[in-house]
N, C-alpha and C positions, 0 to 999 in steps of 0.2 A: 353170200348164200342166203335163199329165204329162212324164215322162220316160220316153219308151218305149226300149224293149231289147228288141230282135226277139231271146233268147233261143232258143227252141225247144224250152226244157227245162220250163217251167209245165206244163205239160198234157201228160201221155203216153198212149198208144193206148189204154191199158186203161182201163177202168171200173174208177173206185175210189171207195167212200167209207168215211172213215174216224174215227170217233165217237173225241171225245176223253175225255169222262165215260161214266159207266155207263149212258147210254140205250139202252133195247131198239128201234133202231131201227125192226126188224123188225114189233115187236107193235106200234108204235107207227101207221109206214105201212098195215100190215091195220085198226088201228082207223078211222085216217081214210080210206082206200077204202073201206073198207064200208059204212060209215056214210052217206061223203059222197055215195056213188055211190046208197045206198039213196031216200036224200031228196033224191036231184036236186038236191043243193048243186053250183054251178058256181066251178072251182079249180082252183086251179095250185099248182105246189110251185115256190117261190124260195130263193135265198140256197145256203147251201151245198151243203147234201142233193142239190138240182138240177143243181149243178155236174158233184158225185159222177155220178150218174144220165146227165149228157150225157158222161160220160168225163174230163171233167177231174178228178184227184183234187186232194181239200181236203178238211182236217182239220174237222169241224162239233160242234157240244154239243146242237143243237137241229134244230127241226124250223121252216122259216119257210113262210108259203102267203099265196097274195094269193085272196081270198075278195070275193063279191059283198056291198056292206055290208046288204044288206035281208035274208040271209042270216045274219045274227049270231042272231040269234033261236033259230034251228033249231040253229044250231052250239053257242050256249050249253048247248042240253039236251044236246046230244049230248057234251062233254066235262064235262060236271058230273055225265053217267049213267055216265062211267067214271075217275073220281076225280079228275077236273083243278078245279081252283076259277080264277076270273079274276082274278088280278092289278093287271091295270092295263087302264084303254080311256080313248083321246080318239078324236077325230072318223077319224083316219088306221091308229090301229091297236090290238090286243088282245095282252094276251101271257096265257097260262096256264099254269100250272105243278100239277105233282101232289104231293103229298109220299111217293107211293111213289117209290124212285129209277129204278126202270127205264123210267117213263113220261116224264123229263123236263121239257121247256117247249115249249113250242109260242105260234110268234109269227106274228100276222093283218096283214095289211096289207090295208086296205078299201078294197075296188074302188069306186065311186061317180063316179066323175069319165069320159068317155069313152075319153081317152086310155087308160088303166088298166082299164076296161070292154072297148075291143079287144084289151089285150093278151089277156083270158082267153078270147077267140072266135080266139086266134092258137095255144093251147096246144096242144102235143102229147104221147099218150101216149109212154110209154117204161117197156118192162120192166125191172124188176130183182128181185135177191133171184132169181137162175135163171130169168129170166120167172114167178115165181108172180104177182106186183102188175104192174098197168100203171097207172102212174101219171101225170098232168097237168104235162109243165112246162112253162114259158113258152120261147118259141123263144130262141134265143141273142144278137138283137136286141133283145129285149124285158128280156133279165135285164141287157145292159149298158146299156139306160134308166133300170132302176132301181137299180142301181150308181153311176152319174153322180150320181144324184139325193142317195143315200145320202150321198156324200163332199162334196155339195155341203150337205146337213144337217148334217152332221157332218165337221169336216175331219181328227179326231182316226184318223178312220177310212180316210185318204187309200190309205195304206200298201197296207190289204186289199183296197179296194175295188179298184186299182189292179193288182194281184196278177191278182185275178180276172176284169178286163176284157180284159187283157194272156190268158192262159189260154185264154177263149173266141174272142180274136182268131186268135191261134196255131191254133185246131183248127178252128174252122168261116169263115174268112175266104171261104172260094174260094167258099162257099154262101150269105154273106150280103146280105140286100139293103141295100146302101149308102144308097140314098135314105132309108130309115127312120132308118136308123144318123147319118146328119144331121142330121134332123128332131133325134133326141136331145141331140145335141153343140149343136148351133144354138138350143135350147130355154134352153141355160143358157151361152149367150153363149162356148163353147168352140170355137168355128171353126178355131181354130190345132193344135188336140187333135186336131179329126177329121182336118185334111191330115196331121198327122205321121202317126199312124196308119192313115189311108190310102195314106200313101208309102209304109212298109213292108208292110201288108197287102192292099191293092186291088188291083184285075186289073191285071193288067196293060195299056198302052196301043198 
């Protein structure tokens, strides 16, 4: 079961994200808008970067996206045309990596299941970098889906994963739709996860 700490100090008003290694964030998000947007690739930005982007600040290395899987094709050329080679791929995901440093890695999570197919028909754009990019993330009930899911694949990951559902609770509770945020918790047999956290952050009655 989590341990929630209605802190209030996770997440503060400002947009922040903040690169721990030497990735060029910047060139990195121009590469995948442009590209993605050119050939009608359908996506979203997950995991840290996205946090950054909805105002939670969090430290990130990388670049995560949840991608349509029938879509791998298109995206293979498109990061092989700007130095990335693919690393590693199973049925669930893709990581790529460059050997220039400023390009980084860049990690796929592949949409093909419905569930995970609506999150990317739930995405929203959001500016950053000054509004020059509008970029795709998934709403803030969709990122703590796949957050739950994360910790539940890997429990070594509790800590983070945990960090950052706590984070987007704190900022967007008043706006989020509960019923989905169930559907999540109830998916993987956490019912007692979602009342604590709904004690502390659900409407009021």
């Amino acid at each position: 079961m989590f341990v929630v700490q209605p802190s209030g100090e996770n997440c503060p008003n400002a947009t922040g994200i903040v690169g721990m290694a030497a990735m060029d964030f910047k060139r990195v998000i121009e590469l995948i808008v442009i590209n993605f947007d050119q050939c009608k690739i359908e996506y979203a930005f997950i995991g840290g970067f996205a946090l950054g982007a909805l105002g939670c600040l969090r430290s990130t290395m990388d670049v995560d996206l949840l991608v349509k899987k029938e879509d791998l094709p298109t995206i293979d050329a498109i990061f092989s045309s700007h130095l990335y080679r693919l690393l590693y791929r199973s049925e669930n995901v893709s990581q790529y990596v460059a050997d220039v440093n400023p390009l980084g890695s860049i990690d796929l999570l592949h949409a093909f299941r419905p569930r995970a197919l609506a999150m990317l028909t739930r995405a929203r754009r959001i500016p950053v970098f000054q509004g020059r990019y509008g970029i795709p993330v998934l709403i803030p009930e969709d990122l703590i889906g796949l957050k739950i899911q994360a910790l539940i694949n890997n429990p070594e990951r509790k800590t983070i994963e945990q960090a950052d559902i706590e984070r987007l609770f704190e900022r967007f509770h008043t706006t989020m739709d509960w019923q989905l945020l169930r559907e999540y918790f109830d998916l993987f047999d956490l019912y007692e996860d979602f009342e604590a956290f709904k004690k502390i952050y659900g409407p009021s009655q």
